[in-house]
C-alpha positions as CSV (number, residue, x, y, z in Angstrom):
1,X,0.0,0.0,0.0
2,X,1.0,3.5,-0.7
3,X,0.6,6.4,1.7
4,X,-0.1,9.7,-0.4
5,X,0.0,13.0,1.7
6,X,-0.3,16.4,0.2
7,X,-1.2,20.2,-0.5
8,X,-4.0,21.7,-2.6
9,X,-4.5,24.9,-3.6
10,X,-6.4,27.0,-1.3
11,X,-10.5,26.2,-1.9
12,X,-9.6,23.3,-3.7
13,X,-9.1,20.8,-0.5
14,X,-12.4,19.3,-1.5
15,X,-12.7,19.2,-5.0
16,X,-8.7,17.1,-4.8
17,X,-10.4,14.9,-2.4
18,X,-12.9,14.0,-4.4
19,X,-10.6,13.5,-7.8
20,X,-8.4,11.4,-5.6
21,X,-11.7,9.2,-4.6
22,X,-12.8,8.3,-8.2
23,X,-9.4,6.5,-9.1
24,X,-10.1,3.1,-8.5
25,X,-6.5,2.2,-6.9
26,X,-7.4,4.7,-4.1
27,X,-9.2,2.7,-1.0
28,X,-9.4,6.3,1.3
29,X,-9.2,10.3,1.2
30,X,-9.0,12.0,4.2
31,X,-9.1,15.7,5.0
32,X,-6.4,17.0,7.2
33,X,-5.4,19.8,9.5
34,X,-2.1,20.8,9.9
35,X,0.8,20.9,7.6
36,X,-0.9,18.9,4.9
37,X,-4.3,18.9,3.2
38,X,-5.0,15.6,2.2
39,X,-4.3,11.8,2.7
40,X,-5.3,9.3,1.1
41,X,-4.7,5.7,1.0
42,X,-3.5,3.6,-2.4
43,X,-3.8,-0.1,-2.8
44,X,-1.0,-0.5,-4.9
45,X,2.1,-3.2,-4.3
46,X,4.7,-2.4,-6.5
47,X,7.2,0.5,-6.7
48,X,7.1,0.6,-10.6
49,X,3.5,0.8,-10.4
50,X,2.9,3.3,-7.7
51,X,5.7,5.7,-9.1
52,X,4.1,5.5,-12.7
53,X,0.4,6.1,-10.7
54,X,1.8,9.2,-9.4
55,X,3.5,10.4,-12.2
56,X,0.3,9.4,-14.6
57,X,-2.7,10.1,-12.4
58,X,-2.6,12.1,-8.9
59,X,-0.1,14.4,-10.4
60,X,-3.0,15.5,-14.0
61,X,-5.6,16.4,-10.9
62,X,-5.6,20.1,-11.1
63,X,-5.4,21.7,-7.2
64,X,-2.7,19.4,-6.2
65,X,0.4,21.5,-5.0
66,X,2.7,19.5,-3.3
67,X,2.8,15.4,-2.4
68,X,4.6,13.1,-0.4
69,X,5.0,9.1,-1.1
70,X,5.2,6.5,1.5
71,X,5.9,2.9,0.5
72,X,4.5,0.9,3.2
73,X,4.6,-3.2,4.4
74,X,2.0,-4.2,6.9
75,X,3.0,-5.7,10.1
76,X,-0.5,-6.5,11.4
């Protein structure tokens, strides 16, 4: 799973949230206070395919500033 945290535009918190929701590989979108705007949740395994779903989707959704990428491996 990938961990995606990130900045939107200001007024456009929602509107990214809601792009990030339609993409099928996305499982959750949160809304955040604090330093970042949005989090959300990808169900994708491998690092070629998450880099290229980046690169290829979240990064085309208009509002999106800034992003952070977090590879994770569940323990539990």
């Amino acid at each position: 799973m990938i961990i995606l945290i990130g900045r939107a535009a200001v007024g456009k918190e929602m509107k990214v949230a809601q792009d990030l929701a339609k993409l099928d590989e996305v499982s959750a979108v949160y809304l955040l206070t604090g330093e970042y705007d949005f989090l959300a949740e990808i169900d994708i395994k491998d690092v070629e395919a998450g880099i290229d779903f980046v690169l290829d989707k979240v990064r085309r959704i208009g509002g999106i500033t800034e992003t952070r990428t977090m590879f994770t491996k569940k323990v539990k």
